[in-house]
C-alpha positions in Angstrom: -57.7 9.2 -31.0 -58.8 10.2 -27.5 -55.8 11.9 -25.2 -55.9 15.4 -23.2 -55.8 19.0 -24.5 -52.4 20.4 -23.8 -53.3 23.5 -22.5 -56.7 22.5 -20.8 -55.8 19.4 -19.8 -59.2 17.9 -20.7 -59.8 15.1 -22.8 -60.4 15.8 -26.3 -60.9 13.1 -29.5 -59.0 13.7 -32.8 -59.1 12.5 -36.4 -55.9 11.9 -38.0 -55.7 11.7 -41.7 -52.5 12.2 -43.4 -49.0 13.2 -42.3 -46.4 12.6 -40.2 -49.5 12.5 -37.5 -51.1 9.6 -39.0 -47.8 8.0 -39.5 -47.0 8.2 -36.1 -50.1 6.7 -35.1 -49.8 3.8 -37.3 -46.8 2.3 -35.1 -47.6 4.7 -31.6 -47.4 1.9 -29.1 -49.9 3.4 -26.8 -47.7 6.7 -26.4 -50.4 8.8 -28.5 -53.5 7.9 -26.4 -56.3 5.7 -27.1 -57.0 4.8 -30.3 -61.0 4.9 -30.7 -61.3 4.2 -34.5 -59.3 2.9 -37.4 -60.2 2.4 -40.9 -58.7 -0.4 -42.3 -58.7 -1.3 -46.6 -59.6 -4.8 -46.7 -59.9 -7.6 -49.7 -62.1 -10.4 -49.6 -61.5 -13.6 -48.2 -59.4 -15.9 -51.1 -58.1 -19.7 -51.2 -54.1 -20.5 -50.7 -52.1 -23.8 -51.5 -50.0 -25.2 -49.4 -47.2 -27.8 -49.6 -44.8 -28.5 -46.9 -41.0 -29.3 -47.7 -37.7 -30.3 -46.1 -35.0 -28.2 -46.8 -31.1 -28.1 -45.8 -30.1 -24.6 -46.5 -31.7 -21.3 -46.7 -30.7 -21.1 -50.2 -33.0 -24.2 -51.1 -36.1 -21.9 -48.6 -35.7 -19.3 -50.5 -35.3 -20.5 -53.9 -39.4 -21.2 -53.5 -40.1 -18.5 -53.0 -40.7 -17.1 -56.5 -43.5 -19.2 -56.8 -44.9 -19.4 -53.3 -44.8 -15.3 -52.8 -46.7 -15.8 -49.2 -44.1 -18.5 -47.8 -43.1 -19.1 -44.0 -40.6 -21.3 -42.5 -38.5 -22.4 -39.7 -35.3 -23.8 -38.1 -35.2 -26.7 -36.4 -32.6 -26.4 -33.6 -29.7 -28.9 -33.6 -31.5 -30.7 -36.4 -30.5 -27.4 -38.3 -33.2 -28.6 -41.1 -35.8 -25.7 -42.4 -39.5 -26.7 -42.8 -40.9 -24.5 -45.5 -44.6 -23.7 -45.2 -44.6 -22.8 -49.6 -47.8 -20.9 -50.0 -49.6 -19.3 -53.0 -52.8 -17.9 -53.5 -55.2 -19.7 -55.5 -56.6 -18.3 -58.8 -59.9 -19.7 -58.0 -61.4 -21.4 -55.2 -61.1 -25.4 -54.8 -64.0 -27.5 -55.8 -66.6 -29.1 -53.1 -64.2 -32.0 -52.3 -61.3 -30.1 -51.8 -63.2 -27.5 -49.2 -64.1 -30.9 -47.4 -61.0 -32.1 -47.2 -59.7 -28.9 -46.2 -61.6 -28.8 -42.9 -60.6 -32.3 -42.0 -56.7 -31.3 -42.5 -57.6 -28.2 -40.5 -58.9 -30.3 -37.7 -55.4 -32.8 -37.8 -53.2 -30.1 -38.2 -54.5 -29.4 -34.9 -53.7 -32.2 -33.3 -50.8 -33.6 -35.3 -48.6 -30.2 -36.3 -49.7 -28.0 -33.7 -51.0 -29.2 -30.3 -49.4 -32.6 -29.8 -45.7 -31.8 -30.3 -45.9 -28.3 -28.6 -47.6 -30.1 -25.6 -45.1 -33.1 -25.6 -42.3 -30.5 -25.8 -43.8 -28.8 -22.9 -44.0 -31.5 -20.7 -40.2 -32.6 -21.7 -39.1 -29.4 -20.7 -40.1 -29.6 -17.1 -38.8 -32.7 -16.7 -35.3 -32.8 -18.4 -34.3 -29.1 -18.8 -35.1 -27.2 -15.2 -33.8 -23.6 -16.3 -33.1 -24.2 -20.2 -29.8 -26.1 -19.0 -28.8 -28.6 -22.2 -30.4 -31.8 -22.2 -28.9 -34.6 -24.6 -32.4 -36.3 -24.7 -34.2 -33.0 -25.4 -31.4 -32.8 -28.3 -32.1 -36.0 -29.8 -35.7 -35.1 -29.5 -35.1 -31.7 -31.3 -33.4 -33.9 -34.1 -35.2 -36.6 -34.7 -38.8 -36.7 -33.6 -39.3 -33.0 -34.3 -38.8 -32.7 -38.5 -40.7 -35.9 -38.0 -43.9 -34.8 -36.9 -44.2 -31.6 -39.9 -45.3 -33.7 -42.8 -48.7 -33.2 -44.5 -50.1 -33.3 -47.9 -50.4 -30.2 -50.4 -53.8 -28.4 -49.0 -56.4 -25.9 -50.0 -57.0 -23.9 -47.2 -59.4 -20.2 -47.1 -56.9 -17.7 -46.3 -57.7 -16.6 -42.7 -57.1 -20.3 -42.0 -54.0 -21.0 -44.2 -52.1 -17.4 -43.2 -52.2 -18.4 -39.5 -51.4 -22.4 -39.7 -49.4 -24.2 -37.4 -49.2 -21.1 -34.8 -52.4 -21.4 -33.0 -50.8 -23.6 -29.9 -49.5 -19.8 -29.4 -52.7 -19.2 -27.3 -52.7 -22.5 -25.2 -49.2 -23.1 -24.5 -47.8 -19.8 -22.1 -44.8 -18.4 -24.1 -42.3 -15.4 -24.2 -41.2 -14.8 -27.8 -38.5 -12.1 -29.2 -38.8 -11.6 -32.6 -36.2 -9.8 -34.9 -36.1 -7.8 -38.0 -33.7 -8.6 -40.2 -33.1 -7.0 -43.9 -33.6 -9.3 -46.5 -30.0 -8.5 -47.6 -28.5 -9.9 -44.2 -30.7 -12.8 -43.3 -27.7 -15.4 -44.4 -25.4 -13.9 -42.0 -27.9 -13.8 -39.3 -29.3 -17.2 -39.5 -25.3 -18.4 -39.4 -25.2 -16.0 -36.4 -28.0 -17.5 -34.7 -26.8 -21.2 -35.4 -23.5 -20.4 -34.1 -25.0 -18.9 -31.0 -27.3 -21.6 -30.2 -24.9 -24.1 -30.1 -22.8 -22.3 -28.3 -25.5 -21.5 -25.4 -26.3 -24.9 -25.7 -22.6 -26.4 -24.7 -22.9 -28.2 -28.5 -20.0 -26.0 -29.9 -16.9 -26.3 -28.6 -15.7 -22.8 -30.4 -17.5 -20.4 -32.4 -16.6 -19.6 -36.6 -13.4 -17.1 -36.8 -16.5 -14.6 -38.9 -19.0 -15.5 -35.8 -16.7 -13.8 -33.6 -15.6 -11.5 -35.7 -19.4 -10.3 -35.4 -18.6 -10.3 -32.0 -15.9 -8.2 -31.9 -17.2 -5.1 -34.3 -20.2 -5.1 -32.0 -18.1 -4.7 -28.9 -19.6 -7.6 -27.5 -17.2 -10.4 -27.5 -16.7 -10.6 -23.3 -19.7 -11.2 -23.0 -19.9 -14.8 -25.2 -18.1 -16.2 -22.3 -21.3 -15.6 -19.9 -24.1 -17.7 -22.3 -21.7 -20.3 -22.5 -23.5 -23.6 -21.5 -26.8 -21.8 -19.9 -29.3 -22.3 -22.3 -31.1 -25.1 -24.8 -33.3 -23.7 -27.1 -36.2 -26.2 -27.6 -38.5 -24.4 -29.8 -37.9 -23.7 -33.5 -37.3 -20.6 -35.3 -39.5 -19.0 -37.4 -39.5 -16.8 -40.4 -41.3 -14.7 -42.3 -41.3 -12.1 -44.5 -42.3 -8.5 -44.0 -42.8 -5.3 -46.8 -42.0 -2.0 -45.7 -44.9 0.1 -44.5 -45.4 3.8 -44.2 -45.0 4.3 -40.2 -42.2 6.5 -38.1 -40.6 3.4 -36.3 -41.8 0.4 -37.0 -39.7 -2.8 -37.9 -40.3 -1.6 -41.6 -40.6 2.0 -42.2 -37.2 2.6 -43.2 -38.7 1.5 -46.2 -36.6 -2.4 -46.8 -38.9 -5.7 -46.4 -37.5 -7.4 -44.0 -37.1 -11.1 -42.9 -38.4 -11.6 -39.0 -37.1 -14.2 -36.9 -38.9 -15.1 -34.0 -37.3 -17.0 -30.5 -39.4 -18.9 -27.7 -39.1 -19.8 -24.6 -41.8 -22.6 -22.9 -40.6 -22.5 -19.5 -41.8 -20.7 -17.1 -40.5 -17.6 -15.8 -38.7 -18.1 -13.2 -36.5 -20.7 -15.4 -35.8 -18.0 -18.0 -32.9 -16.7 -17.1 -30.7 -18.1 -19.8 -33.3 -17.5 -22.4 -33.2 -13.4 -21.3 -29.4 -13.7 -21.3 -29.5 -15.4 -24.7 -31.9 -12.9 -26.2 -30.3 -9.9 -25.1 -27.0 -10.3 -26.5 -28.3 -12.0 -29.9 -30.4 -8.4 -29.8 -27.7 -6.1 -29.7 -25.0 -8.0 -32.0 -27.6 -8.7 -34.9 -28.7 -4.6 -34.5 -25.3 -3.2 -34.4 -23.8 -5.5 -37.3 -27.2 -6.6 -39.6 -29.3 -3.6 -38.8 -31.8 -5.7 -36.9 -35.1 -4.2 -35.7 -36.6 -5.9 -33.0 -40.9 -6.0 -32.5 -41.7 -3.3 -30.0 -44.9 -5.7 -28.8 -42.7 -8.6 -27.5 -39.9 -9.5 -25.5 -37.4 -6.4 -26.4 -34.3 -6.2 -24.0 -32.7 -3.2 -25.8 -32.5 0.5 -24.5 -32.8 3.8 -26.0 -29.1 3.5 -26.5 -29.2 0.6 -28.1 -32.0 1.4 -31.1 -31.2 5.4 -31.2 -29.7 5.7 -34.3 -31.4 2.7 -36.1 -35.1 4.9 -36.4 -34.5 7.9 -38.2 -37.7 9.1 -37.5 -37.4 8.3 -33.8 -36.8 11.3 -32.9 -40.1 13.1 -34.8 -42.3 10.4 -33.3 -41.3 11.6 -29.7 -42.3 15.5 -30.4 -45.6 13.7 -32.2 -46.4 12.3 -28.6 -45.3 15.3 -26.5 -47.8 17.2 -28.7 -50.7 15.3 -27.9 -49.9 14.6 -24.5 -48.2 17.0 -22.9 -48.7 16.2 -19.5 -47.5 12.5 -20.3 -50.5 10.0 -19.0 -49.3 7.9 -21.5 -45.9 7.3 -20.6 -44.6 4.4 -18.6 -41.5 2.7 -18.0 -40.8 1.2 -21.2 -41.8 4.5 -23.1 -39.0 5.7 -20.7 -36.3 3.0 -21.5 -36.8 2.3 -25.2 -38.2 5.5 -26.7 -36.3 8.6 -24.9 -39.9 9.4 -23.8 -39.5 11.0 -19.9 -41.0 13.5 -17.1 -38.9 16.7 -16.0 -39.0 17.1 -12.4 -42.1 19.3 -12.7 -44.2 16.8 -14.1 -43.7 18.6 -17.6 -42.6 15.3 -20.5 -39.5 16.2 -22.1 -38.2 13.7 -25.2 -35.7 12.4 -24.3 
């Protein structure tokens, strides 16, 4: 990694190896310097089945997964049906036929899973919902044409094509997207959280579950349900997926506890995101202070130093880790400032926060 000598102030590269260093540097978010080199422990390319089902509870989602170990899914808003994308890997690779077919499905999951309801769902946004506000039509859409359009025959796909299925529209449709980190212990309660919430956002719940704002109330949080009330429809899915514990300071999983993530999206443009940021930001802080959520540092994160402080152990090590290799803070920017405790004393010298 390239940053500046603390005492010289010139720039100087170093190798990190092992330690708390390294582990730092595995999750540093830019706050370390500039990363020059990594080397990575790869495995060959291998084959994965899929077969798509339709599933009514999370306890039917996750009763698969036993035998479909790399497994993904999502929630279909006001439908409140799960679309399980069961995958396995392959002892062997398919036969000639197979490897054909697989490229054709490749090229209609473009078009039928991916690209055409995203870009339908687009364009129905601009028209019925100007600023996320509910839409029945968008509703009915959302609950019946939606599950609709996720059906396709058990597959063979290569694995660099099969472990990133039906999330390339990512990169042609402009999104925002929070994503949440949930231990596998608590995802029940969070996904009934979420429900709750998105109906309630979305004007479809007249009142929220007695244990929904109970939730509420031990986060210190329950004035403010009254404020999303009504102000936004979420039109996109959720989606899950599964995450093991790595060996990093602070990131979603170094606390050592796989972890389910749940991500949240937003097609409309920005200026018609306000209920969507009000949404997020108060689903953020109930689901941290009640189901120990974690939230991905890379995307839309409303939370404050305040908020996260005492869920990252380690927090606290990784901030003298970054003062040490960049003393004079060049690294260090507003978010840095709001989320990690990482600031500037009024002499210029960077003081953890």
């Amino acid at each position: 990694m390239a940053a500046f000598d603390p005492v010289s102030g010139r720039a100087r590269v170093c190798e990190l190896t092992d330690g708390d260093e390294l582990r730092a540097a595995r999750c540093a978010l830019g706050c370390m310097g500039v990363v020059l080199s990594v080397r990575l422990r790869c495995r060959r390319e291998f084959w994965v089945r899929e077969r798509l089902s339709h599933e009514a509870s999370l306890e039917a989602v996750l009763a698969r997964r036993a035998e479909y170990p790399l497994q993904q899914f999502m929630l279909i808003p006001y439908a409140w049906q799960f679309v399980a994308f069961n995958r396995r890997e392959m002892d062997a690779p398919p036969g000639s036929f197979a490897r054909i077919a697989s490229r054709v499905y490749r090229r209609i999951d473009t078009l039928t899973l991916e690209m055409l309801p995203h870009q339908l769902l687009s364009k129905l946004l601009l028209r019925l919902t100007p600023f996320g506000r509910p839409s029945s039509l968008l509703r009915r859409f959302l609950q019946h044409v939606l599950p609709r359009s996720f059906r396709a025959p058990p597959t063979a796909l290569p694995s660099i094509a099969a472990l990133t299925l039906h999330t390339r529209h990512h990169a042609a449709v402009r999104h925002v997207e929070m994503e949440v980190f949930v231990p596998e212990r608590h995802l029940d309660s969070a996904v009934r959280l979420l429900r709750a919430v998105i109906a309630w956002s979305a004007g479809t719940a007249l009142e929220l579950p007695a244990a929904i704002r109970s939730d509420f109330e031990r986060a210190g949080l329950a004035a403010e349900l009254e404020a999303v009330r009504g102000c936004y429809m979420q039109h996109d899915p959720l989606f899950f997926r599964r995450v093991r514990a790595d060996d990093t300071l602070i990131s979603m999983t170094s606390d050592g506890i796989d972890r389910y993530s749940i991500s949240l999206f937003i097609y409309l443009p920005e200026a018609q995101r306000g209920g969507y940021y009000a949404l997020c930001a108060l689903v953020a802080r109930v689901l941290c202070r009640v189901y120990e959520a974690r939230l991905h540092w890379g995307k839309y994160c409303p939370l404050a130093l305040e908020d996260i402080d005492n869920a990252y152990p380690n927090l606290a090590a990784f901030r003298r880790h970054c003062v040490a290799v960049d003393a004079r803070g060049a690294f260090v920017n507003d978010y840095a400032e709001r989320v990690l405790g990482l600031s500037h004393a009024a002499d210029g010298t960077p003081a953890a926060g």
